[in-house]
Every structure is written in structure tokens, then in C-alpha cells.
C-alpha positions in Angstrom: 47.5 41.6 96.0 51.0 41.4 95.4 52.3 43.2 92.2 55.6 42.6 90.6 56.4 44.2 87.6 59.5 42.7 85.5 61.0 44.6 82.4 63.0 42.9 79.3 64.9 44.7 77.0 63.7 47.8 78.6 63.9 49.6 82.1 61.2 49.5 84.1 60.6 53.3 85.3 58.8 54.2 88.5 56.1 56.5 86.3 55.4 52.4 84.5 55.2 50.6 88.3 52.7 53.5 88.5 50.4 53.1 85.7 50.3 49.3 86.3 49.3 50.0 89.9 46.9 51.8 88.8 45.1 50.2 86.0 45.5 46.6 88.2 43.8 48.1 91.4 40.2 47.0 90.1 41.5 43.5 89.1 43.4 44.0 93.2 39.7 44.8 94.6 38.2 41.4 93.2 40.2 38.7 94.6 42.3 37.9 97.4 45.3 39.6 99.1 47.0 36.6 98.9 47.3 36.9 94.8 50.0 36.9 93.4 50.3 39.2 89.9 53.6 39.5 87.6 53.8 41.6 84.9 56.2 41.8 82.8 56.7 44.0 80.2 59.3 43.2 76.7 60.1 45.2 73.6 60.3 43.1 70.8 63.9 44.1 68.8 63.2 42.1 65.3 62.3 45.7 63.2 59.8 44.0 61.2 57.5 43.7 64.4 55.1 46.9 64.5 53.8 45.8 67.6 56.7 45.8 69.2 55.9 46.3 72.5 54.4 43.3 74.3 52.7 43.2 78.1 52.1 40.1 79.3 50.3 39.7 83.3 49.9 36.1 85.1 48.0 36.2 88.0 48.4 33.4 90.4 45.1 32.7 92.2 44.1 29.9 95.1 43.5 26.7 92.3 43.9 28.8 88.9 46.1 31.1 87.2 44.8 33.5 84.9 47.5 34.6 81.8 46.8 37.6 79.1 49.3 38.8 76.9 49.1 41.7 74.3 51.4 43.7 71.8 51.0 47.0 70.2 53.1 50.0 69.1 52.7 52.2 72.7 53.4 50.2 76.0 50.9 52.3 77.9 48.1 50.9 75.6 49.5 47.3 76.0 49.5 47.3 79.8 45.8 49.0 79.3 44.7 46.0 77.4 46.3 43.5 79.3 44.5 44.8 82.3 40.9 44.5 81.0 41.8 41.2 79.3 42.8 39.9 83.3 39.6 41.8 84.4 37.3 39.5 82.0 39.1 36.6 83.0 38.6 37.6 86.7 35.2 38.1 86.2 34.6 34.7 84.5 36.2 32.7 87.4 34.6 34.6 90.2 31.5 34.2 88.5 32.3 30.5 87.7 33.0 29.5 91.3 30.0 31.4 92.5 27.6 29.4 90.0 29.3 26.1 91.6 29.2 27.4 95.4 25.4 27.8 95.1 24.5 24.6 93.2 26.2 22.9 95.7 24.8 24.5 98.4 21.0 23.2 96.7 22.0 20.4 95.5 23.5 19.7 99.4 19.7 21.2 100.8 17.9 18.5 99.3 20.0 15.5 99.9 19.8 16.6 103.8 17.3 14.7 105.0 18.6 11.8 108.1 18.4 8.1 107.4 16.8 5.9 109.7 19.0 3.9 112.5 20.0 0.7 111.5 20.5 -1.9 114.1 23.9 -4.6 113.9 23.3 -5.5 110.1 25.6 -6.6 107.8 24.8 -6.4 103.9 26.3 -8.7 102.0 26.2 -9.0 98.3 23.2 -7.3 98.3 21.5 -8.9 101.1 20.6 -7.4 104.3 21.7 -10.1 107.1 19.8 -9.5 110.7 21.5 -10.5 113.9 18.4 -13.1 113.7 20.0 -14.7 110.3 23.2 -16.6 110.3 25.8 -15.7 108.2 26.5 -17.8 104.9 30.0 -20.1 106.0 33.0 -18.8 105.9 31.9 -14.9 106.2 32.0 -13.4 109.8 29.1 -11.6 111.2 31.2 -8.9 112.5 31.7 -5.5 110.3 
């Protein structure tokens, strides 16, 4: 999984690219190498704020993307949450997708069985015309 890790209003330190590394690698382990996963990280200026500073992640997955965003006073504890928020959502889609892949498979299992040859017939509106029958007027015999 790729990682890119954006800062606003605040440098982005390598000890940060670490920690997001770090607390991302079990969301990395579930899905494909081909994800894509930006997180960016803001501090809020307006004073009245407490929870001034925000981590927001959007991982971009084959068919969905997955968003979780989440403020508090300490960044460390905002990337932490953010991370197990993504996690849940991971979890739910992988989960998801599995549920469907094996109803389909069974639902596909029982449907499975051959139909019988069927030998130069033509239905039309609703009735089965044999090479034996002529066609009503006007409608060719040929499919």
C-alpha cells in the first residue's frame, strides 16, 4: 500500500511519516498493494477550537474508498484514532465482499445444472414454432 502523508498549517516531520507508518501497517496487511492511502494531517488556527488538531485518512480501494476523519488536542492521538476508525471500515468491506463472493458462489452451484439441446426452434410470442410448423405471415423462420 502506498502511503502519502500531507501536512496543513503544520510541517510534516519524519518522526510523524513514522508513526503513521506504523499505526497504518495493519490496515497495509489487509488489502491490496495496489491501495492507495493519503493522510493528511491540519491544525485548526480559530483558538476557540480545543480540538485543534485534525487527522483525516482516505484510502482508495479497487471499487470503494474508505474516509475517517478525527480531531483532538494531541496529533499523535488523532492519527491513532483515525487508524482504527479505517481499520473498522476495512474490516466491514472485506467482510462485506466475502459475504457476497460466497453467496454467489451457492447461489451459482445450484443454478448449474445443463439444459437440454434444443433443435432449430424459434419462440415467438410465447410459442414454440418446430421446423414442422410454419411460421405465422410475415415472420421469417430464421433466428
Amino acid at each position: 500500500m502506498r502511503i502519502e502523508v500531507k501536512g496543513r498549517n503544520l510541517p510534516v516531520t519524519d518522526e510523524l511519516r513514522e508513526h503513521v507508518a506504523k499505526r497504518f501497517d495493519k490496515i497495509a496487511r489487509q488489502v491490496s498493494e495496489l491501495a492507495e492511502l493519503e493522510v493528511e494531517l491540519l491544525e485548526e488556527r480559530n483558538p476557540r477550537v480545543a480540538d485543534s488538531q485534525v487527522a483525516e485518512a482516505t484510502l482508495h480501494l479497487k471499487g470503494v474508498t474508505l474516509r475517517a476523519r478525527d480531531a483532538s488536542p494531541d496529533l499523535v492521538h488523532s492519527i491513532n484514532m483515525v487508524a482504527e476508525e479505517l481499520a473498522r471500515q476495512v474490516k466491514r468491506n472485506r467482510d462485506k465482499r466475502r459475504k457476497r463472493r460466497e453467496a454467489r458462489a451457492t447461489a451459482g452451484g445450484l443454478t448449474a445444472a445443463p439444459l437440454p439441446p434444443v433443435d432449430e426452434e424459434v419462440v415467438l410470442e410465447g410459442r414454440l414454432i418446430t421446423d414442422a410448423e410454419e411460421p405465422p405471415p410475415g415472420v421469417s423462420s430464421a433466428a
